[in-house]
C-alpha positions in Angstrom: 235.9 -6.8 -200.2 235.8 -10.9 -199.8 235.5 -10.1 -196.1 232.0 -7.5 -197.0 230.4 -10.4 -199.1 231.0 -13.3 -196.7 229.1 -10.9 -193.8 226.6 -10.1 -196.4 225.9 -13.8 -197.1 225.5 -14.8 -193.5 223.0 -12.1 -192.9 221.1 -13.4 -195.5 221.3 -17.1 -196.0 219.4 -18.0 -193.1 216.4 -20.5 -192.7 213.2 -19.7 -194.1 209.9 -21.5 -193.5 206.5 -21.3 -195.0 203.8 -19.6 -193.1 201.1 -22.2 -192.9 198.4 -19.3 -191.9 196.0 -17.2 -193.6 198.9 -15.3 -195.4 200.7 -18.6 -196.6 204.1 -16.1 -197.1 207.6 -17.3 -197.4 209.6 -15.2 -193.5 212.8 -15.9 -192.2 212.4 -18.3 -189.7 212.8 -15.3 -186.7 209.2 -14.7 -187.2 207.9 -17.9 -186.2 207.6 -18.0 -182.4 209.5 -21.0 -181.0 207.1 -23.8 -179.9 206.1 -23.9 -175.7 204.3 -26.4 -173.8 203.4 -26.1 -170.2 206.6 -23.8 -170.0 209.0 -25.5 -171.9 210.5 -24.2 -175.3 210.9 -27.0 -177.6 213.7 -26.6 -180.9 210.8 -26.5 -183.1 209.2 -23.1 -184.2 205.4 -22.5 -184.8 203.8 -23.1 -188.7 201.9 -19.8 -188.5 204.3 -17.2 -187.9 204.1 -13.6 -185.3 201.8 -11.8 -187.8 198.9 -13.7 -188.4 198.9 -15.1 -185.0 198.6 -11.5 -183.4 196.2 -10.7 -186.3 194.3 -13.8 -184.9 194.8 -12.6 -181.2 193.4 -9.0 -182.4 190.1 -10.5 -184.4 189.3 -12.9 -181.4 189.3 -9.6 -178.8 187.4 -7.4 -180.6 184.7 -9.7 -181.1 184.4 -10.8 -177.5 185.4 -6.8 -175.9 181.6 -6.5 -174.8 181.4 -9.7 -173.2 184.6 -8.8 -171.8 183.5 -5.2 -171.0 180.3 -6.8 -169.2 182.4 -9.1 -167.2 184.6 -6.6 -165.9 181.6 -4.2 -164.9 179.4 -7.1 -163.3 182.8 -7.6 -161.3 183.3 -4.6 -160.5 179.2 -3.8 -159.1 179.2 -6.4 -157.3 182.1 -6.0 -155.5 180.5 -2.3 -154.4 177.4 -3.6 -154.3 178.5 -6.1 -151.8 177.1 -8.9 -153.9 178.1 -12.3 -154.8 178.6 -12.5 -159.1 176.8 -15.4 -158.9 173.6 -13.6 -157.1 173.6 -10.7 -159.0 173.5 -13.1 -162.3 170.8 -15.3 -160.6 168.6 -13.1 -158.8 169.1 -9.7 -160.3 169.2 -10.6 -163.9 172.9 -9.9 -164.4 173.8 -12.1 -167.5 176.6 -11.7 -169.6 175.0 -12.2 -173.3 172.5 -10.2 -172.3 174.5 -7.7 -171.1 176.8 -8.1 -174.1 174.3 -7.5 -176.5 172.5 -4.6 -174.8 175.8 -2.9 -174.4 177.0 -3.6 -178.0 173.1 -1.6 -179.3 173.7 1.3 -177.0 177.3 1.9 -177.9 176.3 1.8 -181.6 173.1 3.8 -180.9 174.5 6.9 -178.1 174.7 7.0 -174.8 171.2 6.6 -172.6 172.0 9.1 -169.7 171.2 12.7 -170.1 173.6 13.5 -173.1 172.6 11.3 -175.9 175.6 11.9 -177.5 177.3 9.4 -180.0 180.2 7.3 -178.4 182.2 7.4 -181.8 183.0 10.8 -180.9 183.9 10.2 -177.6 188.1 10.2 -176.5 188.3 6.6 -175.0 185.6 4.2 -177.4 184.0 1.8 -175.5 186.1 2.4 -172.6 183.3 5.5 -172.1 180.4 3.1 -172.0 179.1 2.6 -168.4 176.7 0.7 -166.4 174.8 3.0 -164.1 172.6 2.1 -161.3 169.5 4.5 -161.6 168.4 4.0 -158.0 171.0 3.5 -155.7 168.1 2.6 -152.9 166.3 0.2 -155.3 167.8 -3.3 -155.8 169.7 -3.7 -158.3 167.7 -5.4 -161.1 169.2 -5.2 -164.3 167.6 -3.6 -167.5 165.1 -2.2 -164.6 167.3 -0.1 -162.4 170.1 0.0 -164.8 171.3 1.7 -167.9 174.3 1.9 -170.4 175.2 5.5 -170.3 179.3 7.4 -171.1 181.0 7.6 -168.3 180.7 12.3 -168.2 176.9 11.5 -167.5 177.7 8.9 -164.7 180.1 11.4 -163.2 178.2 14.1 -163.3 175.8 12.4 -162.0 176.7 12.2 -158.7 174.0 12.3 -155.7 171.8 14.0 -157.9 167.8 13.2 -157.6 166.2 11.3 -160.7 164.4 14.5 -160.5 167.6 16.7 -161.0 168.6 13.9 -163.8 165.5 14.4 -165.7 165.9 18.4 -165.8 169.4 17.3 -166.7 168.0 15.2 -169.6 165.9 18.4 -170.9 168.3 20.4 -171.0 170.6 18.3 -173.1 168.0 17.8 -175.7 167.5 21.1 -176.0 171.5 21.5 -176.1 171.4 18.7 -179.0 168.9 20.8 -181.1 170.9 23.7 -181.0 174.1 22.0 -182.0 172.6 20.0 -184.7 171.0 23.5 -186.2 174.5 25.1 -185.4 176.3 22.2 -187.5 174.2 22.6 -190.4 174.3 26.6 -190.2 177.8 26.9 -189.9 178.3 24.0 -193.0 175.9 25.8 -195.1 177.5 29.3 -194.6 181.1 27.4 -194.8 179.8 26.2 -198.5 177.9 29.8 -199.1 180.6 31.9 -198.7 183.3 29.5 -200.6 180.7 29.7 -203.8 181.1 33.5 -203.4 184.4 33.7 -203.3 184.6 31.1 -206.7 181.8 33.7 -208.2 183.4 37.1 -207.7 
């Protein structure tokens, strides 16, 4: 019995520190990460312990994810484009805030390619949202020959003519209607028939 309490006051009389983050909590001292510089750990243990420093990590990404979206796909072009970053920036009109901000409107506001469709509803969030090229033979010029579209309309894409694209686009809409009417339909008949059923 002696031998159950001593283990039970080890396990729980350890060092405790205060976090000196946004949640200001009382942890055991395990959840402060051990202090590094330039690779080596010193004795000491961070003031703002695991939790608030990945909640810190987590705020800091998601407000820079289009800028870092828009660096990755300016990278990307230009490397099959065949273009230096810093040309595409400087002659082409390729700039990140820009960029950024445009990307940021259209993920908010649907995709711009032939679908329309919302990204919310989309699998893979702003992983979907994609730069095309409009004109493959034009230069590249952004906001001229480019646009923010999922990535199921750049695939299907393809070789297709901006001819082919815009029947594409028509066709679409005309989906969209239809789906939109089909929605409301089937809600409203969803809501008739369970007022029926409540009735008789």
């Amino acid at each position: 019995m002696l031998g159950i309490q001593a283990a039970e006051r080890r396990l729980f009389d350890v060092s405790r520190k205060q976090c000196q983050g946004p949640c200001g909590l009382l942890h055991d001292e395990i959840f402060f990460h051990k202090a590094t510089r330039a690779g080596y750990i010193y004795p000491a243990r961070s003031n703002v312990c695991q939790a608030c420093q990945q909640e810190a990590r987590d705020t800091e990404k998601f407000r820079d994810r289009f800028l870092v979206k828009c660096r990755s796909t300016r990278r990307h072009h230009a490397r099959k484009l065949g273009i230096p970053v810093e040309v595409l920036e400087s002659e082409y009109g390729w700039y990140l805030p820009r960029m950024a901000h445009e990307a940021e409107h259209v993920y908010g506001n649907g995709c711009q390619g032939p679908c329309g469709r919302s990204f919310s509803g989309m699998a893979n969030g702003h992983h979907d949202l994609t730069l095309d090229i409009i004109d493959r033979d034009a230069p590249p010029v952004y906001g001229a020959n480019t646009r923010w579209i999922c990535m199921t309309c750049n695939r299907s894409k393809g070789k297709r003519s901006l001819a082919e694209m815009a029947r594409l686009s028509v066709c679409w809409a005309r989906w969209n209607i239809w789906k939109k009417k089909f929605d409301i339909d089937n809600w409203a008949g969803t809501m008739f028939e369970g007022l029926v059923q409540r009735i008789s």
